[in-house]
mmCIF file of the N, C-alpha and C atoms, coordinates in Angstrom:
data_MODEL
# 
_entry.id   MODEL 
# 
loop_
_atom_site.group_PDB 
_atom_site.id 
_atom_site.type_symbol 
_atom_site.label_atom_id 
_atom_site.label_alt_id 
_atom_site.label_comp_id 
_atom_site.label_asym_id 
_atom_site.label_entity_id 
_atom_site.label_seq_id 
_atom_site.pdbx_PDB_ins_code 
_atom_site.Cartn_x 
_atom_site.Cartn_y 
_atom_site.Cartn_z 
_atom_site.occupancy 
_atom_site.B_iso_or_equiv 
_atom_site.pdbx_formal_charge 
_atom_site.auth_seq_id 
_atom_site.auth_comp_id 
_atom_site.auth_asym_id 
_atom_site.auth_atom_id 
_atom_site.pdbx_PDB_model_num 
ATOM 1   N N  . UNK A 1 1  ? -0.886  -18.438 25.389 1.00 0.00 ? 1  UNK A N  1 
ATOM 2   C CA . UNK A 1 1  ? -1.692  -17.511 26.159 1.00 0.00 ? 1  UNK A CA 1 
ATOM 3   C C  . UNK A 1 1  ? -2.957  -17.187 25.366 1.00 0.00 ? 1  UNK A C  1 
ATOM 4   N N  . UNK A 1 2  ? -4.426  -17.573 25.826 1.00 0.00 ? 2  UNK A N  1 
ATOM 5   C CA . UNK A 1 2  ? -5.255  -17.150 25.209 1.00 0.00 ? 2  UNK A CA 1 
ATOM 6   C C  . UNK A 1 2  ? -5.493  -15.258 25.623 1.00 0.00 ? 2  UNK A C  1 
ATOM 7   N N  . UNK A 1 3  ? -5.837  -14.830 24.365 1.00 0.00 ? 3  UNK A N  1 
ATOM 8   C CA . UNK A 1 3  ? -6.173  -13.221 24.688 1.00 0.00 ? 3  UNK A CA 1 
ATOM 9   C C  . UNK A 1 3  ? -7.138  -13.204 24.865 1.00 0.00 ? 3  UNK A C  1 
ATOM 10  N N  . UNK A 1 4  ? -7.613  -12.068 25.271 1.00 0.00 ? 4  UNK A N  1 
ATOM 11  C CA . UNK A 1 4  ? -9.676  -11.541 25.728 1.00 0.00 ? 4  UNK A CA 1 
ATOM 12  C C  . UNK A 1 4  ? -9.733  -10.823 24.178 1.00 0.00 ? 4  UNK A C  1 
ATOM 13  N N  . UNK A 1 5  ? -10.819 -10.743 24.333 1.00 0.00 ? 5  UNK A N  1 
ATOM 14  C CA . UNK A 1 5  ? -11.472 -10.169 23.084 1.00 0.00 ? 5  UNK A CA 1 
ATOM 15  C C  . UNK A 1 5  ? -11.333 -8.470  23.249 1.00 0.00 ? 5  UNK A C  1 
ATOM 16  N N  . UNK A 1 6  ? -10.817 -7.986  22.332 1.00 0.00 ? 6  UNK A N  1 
ATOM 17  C CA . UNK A 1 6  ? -9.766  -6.848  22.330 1.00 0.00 ? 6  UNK A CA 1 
ATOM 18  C C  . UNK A 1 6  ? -10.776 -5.899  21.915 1.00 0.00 ? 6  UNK A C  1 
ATOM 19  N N  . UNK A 1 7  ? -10.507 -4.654  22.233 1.00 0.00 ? 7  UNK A N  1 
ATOM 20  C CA . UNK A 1 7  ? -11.851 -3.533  21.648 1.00 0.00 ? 7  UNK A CA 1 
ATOM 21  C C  . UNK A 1 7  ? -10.754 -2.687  20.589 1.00 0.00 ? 7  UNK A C  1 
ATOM 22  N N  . UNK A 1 8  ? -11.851 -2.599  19.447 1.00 0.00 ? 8  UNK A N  1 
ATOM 23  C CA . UNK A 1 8  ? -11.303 -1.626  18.881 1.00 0.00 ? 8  UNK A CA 1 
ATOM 24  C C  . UNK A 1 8  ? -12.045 -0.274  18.441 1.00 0.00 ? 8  UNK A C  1 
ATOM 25  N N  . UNK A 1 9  ? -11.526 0.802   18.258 1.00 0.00 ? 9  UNK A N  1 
ATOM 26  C CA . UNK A 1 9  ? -12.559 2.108   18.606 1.00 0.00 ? 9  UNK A CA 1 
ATOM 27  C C  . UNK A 1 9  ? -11.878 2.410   16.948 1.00 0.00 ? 9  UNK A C  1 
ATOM 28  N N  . UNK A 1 10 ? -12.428 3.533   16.413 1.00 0.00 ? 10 UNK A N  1 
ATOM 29  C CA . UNK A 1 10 ? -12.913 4.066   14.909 1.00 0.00 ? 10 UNK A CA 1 
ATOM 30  C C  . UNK A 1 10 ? -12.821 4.912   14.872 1.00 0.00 ? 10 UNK A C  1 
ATOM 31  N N  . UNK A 1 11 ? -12.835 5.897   14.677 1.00 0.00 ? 11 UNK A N  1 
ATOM 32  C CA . UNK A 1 11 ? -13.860 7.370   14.312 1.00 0.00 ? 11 UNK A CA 1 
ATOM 33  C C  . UNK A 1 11 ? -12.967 8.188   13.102 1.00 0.00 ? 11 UNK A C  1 
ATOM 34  N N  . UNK A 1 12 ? -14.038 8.920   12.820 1.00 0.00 ? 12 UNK A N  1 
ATOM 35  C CA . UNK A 1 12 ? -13.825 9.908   11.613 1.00 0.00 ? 12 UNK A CA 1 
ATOM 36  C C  . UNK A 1 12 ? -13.037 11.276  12.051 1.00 0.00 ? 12 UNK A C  1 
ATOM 37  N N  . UNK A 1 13 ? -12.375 11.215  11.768 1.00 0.00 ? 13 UNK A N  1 
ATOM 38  C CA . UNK A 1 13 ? -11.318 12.830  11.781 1.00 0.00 ? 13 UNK A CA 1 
ATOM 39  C C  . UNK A 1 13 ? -10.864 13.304  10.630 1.00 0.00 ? 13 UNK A C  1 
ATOM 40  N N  . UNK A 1 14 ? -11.260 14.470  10.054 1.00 0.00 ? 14 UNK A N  1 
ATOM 41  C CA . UNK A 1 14 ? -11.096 15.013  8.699  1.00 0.00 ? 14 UNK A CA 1 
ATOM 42  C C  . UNK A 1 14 ? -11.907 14.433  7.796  1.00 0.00 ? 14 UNK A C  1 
ATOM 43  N N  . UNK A 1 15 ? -10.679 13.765  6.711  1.00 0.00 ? 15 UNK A N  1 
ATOM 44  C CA . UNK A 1 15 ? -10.802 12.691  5.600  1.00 0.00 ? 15 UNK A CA 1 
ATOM 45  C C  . UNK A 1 15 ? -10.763 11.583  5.844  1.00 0.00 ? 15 UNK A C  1 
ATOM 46  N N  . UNK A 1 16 ? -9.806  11.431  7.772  1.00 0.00 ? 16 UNK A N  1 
ATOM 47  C CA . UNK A 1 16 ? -9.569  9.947   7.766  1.00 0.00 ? 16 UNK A CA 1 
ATOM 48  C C  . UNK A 1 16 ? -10.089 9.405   9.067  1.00 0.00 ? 16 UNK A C  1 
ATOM 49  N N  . UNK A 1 17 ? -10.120 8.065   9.015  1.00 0.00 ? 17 UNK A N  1 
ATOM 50  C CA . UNK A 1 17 ? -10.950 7.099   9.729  1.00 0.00 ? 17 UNK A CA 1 
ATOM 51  C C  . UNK A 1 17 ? -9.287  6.417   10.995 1.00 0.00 ? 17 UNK A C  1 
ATOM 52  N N  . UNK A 1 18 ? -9.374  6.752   12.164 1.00 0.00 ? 18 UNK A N  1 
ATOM 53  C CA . UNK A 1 18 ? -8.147  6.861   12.981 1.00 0.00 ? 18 UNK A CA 1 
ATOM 54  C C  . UNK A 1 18 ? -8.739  5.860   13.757 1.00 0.00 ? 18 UNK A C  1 
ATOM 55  N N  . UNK A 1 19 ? -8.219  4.864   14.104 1.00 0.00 ? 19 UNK A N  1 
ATOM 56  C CA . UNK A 1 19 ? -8.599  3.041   14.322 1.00 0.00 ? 19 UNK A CA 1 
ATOM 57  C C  . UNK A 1 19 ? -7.345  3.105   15.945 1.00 0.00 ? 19 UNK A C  1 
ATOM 58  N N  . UNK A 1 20 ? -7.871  2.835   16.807 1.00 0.00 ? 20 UNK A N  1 
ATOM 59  C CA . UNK A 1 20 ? -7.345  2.636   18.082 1.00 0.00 ? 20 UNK A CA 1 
ATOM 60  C C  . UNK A 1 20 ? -7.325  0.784   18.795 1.00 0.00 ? 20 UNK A C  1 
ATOM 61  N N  . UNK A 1 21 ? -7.178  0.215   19.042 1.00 0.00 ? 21 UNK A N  1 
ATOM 62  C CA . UNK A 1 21 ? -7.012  -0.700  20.045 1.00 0.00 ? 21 UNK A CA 1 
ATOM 63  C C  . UNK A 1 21 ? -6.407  0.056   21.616 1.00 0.00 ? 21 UNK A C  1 
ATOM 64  N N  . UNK A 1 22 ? -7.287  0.436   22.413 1.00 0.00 ? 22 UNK A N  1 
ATOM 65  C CA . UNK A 1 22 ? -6.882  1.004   23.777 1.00 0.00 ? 22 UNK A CA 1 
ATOM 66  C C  . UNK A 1 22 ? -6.105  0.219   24.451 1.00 0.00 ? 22 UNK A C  1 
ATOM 67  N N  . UNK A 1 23 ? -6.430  -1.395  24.939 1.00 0.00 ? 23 UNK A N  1 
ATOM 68  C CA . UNK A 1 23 ? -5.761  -1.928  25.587 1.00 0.00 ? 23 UNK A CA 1 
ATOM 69  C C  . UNK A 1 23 ? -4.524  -2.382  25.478 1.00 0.00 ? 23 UNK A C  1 
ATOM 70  N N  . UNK A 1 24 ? -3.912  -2.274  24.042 1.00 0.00 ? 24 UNK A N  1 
ATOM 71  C CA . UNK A 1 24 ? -2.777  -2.774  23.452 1.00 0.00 ? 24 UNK A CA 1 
ATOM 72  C C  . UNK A 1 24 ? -1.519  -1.403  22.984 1.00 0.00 ? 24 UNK A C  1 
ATOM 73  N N  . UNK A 1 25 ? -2.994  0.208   23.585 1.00 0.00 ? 25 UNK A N  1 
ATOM 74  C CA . UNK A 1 25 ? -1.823  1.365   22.388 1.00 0.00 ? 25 UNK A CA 1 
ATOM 75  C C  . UNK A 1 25 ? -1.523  0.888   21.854 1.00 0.00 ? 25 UNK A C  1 
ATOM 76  N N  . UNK A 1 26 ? -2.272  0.376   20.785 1.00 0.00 ? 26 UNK A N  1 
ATOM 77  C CA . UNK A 1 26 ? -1.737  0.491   19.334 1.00 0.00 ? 26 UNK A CA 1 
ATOM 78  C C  . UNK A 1 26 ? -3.122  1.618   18.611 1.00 0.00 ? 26 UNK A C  1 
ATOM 79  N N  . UNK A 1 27 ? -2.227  2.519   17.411 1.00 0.00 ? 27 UNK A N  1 
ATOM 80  C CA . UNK A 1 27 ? -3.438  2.904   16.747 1.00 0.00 ? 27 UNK A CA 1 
ATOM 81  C C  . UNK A 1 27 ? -2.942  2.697   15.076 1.00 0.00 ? 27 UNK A C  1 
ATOM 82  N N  . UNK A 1 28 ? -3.993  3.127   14.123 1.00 0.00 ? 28 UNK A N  1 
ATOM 83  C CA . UNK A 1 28 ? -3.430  2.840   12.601 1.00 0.00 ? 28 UNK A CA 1 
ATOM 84  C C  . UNK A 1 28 ? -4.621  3.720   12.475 1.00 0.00 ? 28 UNK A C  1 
ATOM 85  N N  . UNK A 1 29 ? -5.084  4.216   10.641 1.00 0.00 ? 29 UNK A N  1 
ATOM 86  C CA . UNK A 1 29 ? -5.843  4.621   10.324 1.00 0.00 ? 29 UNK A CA 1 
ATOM 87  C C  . UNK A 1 29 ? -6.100  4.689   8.900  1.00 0.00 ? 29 UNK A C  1 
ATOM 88  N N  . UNK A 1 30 ? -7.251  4.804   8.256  1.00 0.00 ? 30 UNK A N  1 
ATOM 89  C CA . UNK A 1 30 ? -7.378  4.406   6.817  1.00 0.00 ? 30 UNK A CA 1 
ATOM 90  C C  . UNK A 1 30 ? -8.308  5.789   6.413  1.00 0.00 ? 30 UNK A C  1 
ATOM 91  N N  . UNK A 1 31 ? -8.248  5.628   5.127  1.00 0.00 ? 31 UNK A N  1 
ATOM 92  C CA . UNK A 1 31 ? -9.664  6.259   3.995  1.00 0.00 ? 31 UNK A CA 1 
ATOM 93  C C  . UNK A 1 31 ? -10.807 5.899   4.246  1.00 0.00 ? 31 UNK A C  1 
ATOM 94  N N  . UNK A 1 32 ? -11.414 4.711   4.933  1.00 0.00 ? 32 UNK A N  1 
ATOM 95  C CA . UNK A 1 32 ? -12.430 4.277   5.188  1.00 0.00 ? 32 UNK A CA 1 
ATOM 96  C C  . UNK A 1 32 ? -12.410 3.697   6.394  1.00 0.00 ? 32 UNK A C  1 
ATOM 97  N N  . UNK A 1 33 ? -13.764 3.255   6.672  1.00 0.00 ? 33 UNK A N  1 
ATOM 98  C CA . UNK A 1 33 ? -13.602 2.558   7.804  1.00 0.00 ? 33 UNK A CA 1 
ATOM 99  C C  . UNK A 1 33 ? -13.395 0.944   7.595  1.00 0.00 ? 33 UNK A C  1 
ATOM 100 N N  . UNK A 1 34 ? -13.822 0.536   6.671  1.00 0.00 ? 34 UNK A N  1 
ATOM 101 C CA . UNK A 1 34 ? -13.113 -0.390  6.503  1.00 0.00 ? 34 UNK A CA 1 
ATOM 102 C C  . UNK A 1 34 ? -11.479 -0.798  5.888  1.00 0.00 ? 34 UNK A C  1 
ATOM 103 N N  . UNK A 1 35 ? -11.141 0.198   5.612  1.00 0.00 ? 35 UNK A N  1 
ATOM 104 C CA . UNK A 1 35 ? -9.705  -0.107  5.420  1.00 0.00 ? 35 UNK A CA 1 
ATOM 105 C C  . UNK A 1 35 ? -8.520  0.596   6.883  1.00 0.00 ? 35 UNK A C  1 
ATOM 106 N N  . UNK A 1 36 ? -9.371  1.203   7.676  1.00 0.00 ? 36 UNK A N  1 
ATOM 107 C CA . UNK A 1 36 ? -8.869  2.052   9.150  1.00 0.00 ? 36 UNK A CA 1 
ATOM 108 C C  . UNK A 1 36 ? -9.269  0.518   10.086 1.00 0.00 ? 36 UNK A C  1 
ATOM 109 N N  . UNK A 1 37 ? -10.324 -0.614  9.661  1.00 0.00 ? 37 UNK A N  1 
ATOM 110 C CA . UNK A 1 37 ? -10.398 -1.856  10.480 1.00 0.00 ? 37 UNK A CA 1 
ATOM 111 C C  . UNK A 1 37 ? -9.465  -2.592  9.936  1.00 0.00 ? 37 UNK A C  1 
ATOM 112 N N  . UNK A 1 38 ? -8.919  -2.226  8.595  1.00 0.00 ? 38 UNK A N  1 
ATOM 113 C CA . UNK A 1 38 ? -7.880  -3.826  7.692  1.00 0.00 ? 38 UNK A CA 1 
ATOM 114 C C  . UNK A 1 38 ? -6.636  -3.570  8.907  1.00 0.00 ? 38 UNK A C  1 
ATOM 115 N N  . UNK A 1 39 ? -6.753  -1.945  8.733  1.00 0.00 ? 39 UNK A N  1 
ATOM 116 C CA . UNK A 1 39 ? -4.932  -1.587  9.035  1.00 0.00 ? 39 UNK A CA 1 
ATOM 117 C C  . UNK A 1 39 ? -5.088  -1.627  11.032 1.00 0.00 ? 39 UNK A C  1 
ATOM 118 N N  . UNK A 1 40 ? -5.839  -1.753  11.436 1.00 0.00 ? 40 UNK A N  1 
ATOM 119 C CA . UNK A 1 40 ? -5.539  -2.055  12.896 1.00 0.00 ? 40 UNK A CA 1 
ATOM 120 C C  . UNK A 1 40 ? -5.064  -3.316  12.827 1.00 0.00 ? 40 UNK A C  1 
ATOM 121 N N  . UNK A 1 41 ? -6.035  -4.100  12.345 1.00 0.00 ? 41 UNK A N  1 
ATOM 122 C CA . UNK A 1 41 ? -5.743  -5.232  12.619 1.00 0.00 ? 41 UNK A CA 1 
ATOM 123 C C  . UNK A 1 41 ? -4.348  -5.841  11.871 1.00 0.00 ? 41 UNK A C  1 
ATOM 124 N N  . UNK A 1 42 ? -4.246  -5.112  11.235 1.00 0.00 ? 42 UNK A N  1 
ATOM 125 C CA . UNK A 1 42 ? -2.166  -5.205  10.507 1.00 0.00 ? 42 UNK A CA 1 
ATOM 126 C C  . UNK A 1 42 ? -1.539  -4.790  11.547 1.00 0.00 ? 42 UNK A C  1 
ATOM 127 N N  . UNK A 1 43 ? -1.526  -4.251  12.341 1.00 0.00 ? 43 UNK A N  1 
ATOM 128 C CA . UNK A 1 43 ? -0.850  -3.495  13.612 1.00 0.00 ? 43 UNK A CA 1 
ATOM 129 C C  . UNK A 1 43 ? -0.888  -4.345  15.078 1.00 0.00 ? 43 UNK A C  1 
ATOM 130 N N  . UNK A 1 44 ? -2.250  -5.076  15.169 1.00 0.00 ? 44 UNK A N  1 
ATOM 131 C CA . UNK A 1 44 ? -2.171  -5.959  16.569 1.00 0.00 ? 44 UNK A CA 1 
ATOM 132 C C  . UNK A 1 44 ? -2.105  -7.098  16.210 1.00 0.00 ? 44 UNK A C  1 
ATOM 133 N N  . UNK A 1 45 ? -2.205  -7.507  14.970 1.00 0.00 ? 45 UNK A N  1 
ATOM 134 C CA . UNK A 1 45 ? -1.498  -8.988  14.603 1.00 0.00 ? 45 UNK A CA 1 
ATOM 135 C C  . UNK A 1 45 ? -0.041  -9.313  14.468 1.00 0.00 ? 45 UNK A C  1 
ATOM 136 N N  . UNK A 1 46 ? 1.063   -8.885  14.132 1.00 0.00 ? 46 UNK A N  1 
ATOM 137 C CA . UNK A 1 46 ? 2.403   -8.927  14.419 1.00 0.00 ? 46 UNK A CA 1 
ATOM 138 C C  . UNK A 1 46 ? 2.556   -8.731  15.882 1.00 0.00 ? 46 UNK A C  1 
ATOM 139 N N  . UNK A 1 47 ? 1.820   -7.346  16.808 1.00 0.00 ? 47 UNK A N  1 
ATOM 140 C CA . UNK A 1 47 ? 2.465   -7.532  17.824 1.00 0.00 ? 47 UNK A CA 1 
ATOM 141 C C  . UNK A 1 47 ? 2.145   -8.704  18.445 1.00 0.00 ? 47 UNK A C  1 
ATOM 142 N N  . UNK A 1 48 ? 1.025   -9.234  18.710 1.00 0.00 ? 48 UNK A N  1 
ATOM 143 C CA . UNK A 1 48 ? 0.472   -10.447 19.228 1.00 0.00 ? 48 UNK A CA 1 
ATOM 144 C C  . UNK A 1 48 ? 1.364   -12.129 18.837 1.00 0.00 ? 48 UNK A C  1 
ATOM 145 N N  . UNK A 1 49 ? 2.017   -11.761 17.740 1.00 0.00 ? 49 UNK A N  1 
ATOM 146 C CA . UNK A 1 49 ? 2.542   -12.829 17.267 1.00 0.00 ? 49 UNK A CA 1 
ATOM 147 C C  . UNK A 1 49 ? 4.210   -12.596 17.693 1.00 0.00 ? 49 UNK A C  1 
ATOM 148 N N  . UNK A 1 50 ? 4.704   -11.415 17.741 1.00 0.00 ? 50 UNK A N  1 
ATOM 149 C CA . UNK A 1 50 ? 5.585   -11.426 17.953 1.00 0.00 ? 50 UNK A CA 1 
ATOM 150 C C  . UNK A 1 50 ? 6.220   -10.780 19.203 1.00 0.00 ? 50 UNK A C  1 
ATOM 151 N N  . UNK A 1 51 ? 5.640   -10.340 20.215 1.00 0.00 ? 51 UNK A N  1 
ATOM 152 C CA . UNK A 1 51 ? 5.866   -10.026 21.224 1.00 0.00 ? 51 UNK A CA 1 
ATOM 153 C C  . UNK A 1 51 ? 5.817   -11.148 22.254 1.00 0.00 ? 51 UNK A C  1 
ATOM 154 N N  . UNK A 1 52 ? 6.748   -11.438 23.259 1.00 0.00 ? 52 UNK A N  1 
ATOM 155 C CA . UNK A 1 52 ? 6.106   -12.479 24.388 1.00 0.00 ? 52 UNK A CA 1 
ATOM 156 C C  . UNK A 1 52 ? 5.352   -11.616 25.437 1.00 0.00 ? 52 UNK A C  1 
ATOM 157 N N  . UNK A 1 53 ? 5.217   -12.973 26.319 1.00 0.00 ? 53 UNK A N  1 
ATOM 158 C CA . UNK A 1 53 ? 3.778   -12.727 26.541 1.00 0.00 ? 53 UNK A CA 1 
ATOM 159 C C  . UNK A 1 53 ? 3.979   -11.740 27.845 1.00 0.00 ? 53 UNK A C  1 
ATOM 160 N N  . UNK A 1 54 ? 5.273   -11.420 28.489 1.00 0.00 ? 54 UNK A N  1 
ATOM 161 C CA . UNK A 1 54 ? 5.152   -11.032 29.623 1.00 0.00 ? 54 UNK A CA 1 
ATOM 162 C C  . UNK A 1 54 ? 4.559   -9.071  28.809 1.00 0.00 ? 54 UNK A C  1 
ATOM 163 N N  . UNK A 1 55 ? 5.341   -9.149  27.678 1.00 0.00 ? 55 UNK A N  1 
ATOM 164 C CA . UNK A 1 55 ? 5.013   -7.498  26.873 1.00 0.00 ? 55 UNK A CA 1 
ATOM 165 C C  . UNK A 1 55 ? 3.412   -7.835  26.494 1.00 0.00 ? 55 UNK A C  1 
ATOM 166 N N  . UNK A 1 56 ? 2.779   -8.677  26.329 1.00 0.00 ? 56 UNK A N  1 
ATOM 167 C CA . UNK A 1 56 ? 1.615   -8.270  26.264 1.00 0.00 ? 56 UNK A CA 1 
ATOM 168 C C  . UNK A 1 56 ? 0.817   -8.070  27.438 1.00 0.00 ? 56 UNK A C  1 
ATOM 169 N N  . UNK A 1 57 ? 1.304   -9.380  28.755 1.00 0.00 ? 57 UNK A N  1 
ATOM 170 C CA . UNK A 1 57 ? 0.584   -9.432  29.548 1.00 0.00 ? 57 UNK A CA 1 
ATOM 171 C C  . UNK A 1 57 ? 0.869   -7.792  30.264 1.00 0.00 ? 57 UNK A C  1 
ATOM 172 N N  . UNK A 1 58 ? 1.928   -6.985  30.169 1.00 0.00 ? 58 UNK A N  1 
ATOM 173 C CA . UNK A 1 58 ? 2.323   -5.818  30.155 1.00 0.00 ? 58 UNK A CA 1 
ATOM 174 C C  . UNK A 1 58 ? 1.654   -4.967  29.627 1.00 0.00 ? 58 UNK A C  1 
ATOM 175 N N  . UNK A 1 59 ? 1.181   -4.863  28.430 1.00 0.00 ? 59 UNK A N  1 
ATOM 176 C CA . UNK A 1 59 ? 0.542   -3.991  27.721 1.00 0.00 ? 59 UNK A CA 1 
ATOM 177 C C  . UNK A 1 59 ? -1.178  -4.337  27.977 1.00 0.00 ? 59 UNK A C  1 
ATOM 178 N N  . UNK A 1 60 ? -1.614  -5.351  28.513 1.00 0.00 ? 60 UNK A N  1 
ATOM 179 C CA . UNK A 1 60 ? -2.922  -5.626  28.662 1.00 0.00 ? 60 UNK A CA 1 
ATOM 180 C C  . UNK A 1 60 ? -3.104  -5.077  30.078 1.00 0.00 ? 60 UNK A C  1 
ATOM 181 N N  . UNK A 1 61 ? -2.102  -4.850  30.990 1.00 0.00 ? 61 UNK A N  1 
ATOM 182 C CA . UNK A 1 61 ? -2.699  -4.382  32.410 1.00 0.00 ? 61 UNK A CA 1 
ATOM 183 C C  . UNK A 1 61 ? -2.092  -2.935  32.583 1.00 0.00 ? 61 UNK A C  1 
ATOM 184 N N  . UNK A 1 62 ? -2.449  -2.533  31.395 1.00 0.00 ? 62 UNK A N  1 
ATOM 185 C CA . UNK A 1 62 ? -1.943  -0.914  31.740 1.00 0.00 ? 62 UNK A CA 1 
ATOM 186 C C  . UNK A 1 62 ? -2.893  0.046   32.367 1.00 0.00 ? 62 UNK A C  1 
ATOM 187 N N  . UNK A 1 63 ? -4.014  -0.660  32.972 1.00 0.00 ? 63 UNK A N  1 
ATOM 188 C CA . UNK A 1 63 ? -5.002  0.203   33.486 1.00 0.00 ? 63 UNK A CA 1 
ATOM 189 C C  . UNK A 1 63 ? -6.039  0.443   32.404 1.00 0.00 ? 63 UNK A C  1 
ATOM 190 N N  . UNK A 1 64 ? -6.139  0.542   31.706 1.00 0.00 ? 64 UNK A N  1 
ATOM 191 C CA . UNK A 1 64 ? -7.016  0.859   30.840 1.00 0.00 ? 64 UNK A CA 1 
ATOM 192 C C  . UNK A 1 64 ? -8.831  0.171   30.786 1.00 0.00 ? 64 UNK A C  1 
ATOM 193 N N  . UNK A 1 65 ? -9.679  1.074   31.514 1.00 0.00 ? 65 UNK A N  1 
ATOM 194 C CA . UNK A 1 65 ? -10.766 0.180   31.412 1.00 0.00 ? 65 UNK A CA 1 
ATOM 195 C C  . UNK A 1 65 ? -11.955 0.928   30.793 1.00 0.00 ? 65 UNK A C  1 
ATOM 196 N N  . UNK A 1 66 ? -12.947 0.079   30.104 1.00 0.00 ? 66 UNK A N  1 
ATOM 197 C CA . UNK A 1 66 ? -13.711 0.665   29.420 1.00 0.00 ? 66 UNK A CA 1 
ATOM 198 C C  . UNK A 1 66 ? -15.105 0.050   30.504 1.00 0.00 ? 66 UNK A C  1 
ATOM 199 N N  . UNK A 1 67 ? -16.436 1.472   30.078 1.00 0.00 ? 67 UNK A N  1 
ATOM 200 C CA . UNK A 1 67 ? -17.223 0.572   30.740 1.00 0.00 ? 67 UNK A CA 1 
ATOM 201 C C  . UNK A 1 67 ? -18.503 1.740   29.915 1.00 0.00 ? 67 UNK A C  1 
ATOM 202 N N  . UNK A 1 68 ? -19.503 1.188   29.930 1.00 0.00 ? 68 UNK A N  1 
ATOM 203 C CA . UNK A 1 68 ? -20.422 1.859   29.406 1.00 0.00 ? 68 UNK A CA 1 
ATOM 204 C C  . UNK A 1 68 ? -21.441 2.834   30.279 1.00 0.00 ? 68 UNK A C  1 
ATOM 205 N N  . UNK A 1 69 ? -21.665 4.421   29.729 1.00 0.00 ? 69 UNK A N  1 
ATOM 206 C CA . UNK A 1 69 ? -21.862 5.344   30.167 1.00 0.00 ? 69 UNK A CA 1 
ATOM 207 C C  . UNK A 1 69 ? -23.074 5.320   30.371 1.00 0.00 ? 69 UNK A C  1 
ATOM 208 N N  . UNK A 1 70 ? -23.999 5.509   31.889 1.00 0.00 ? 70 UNK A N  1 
ATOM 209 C CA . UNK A 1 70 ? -25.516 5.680   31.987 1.00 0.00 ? 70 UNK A CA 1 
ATOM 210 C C  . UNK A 1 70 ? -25.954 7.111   31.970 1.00 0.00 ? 70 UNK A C  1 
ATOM 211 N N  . UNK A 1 71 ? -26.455 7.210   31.054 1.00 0.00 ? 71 UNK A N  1 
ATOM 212 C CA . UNK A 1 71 ? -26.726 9.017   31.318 1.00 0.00 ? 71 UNK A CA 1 
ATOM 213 C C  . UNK A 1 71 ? -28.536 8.636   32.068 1.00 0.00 ? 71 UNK A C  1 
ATOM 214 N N  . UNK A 1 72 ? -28.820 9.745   33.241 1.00 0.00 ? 72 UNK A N  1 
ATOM 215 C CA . UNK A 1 72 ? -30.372 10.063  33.547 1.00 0.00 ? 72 UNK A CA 1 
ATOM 216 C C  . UNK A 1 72 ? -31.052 10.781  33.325 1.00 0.00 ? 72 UNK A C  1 
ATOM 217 N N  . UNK A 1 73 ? -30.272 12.031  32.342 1.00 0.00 ? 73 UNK A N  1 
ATOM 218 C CA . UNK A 1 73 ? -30.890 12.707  31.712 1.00 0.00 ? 73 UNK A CA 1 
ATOM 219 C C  . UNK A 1 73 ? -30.193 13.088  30.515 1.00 0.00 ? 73 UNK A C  1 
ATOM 220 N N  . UNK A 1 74 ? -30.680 13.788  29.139 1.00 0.00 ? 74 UNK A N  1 
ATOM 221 C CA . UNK A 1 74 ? -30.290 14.502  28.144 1.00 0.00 ? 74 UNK A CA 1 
ATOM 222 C C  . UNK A 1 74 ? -30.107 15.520  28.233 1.00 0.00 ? 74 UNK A C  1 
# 
């Protein structure tokens, strides 16, 4: 099964950097942002490898859609 190109979201809370993949719920989080990107991707690489595909194709159509926000004013 090829996958789509997966989003992953970041952000800073506190001290720590809290790393999401939406389409998969999965989350992880680090000291940095680059170690909150090592540890997602430690988290959706086993499942991807070890889940079949009907649990991903499951976990990929959970509704979840992203789309980018037009604001017309500030």
């Amino acid at each position: 099964m090829k996958l789509p190109k997966l989003i992953m979201v970041i952000e800073k809370e506190g001290k720590w950097y809290v790393a999401t993949c939406p389409e998969l719920g999965v989350a992880s989080q680090g000291r940095s942002f680059e170690e909150a990107e090592a540890m997602i991707q430690e988290a959706v690489e086993p499942l991807l490898e070890e889940a079949d595909e009907a649990e991903i194709k499951c976990r990929l159509n959970r509704g979840v859609k992203l789309k980018t926000l037009e604001l017309t004013q500030v």
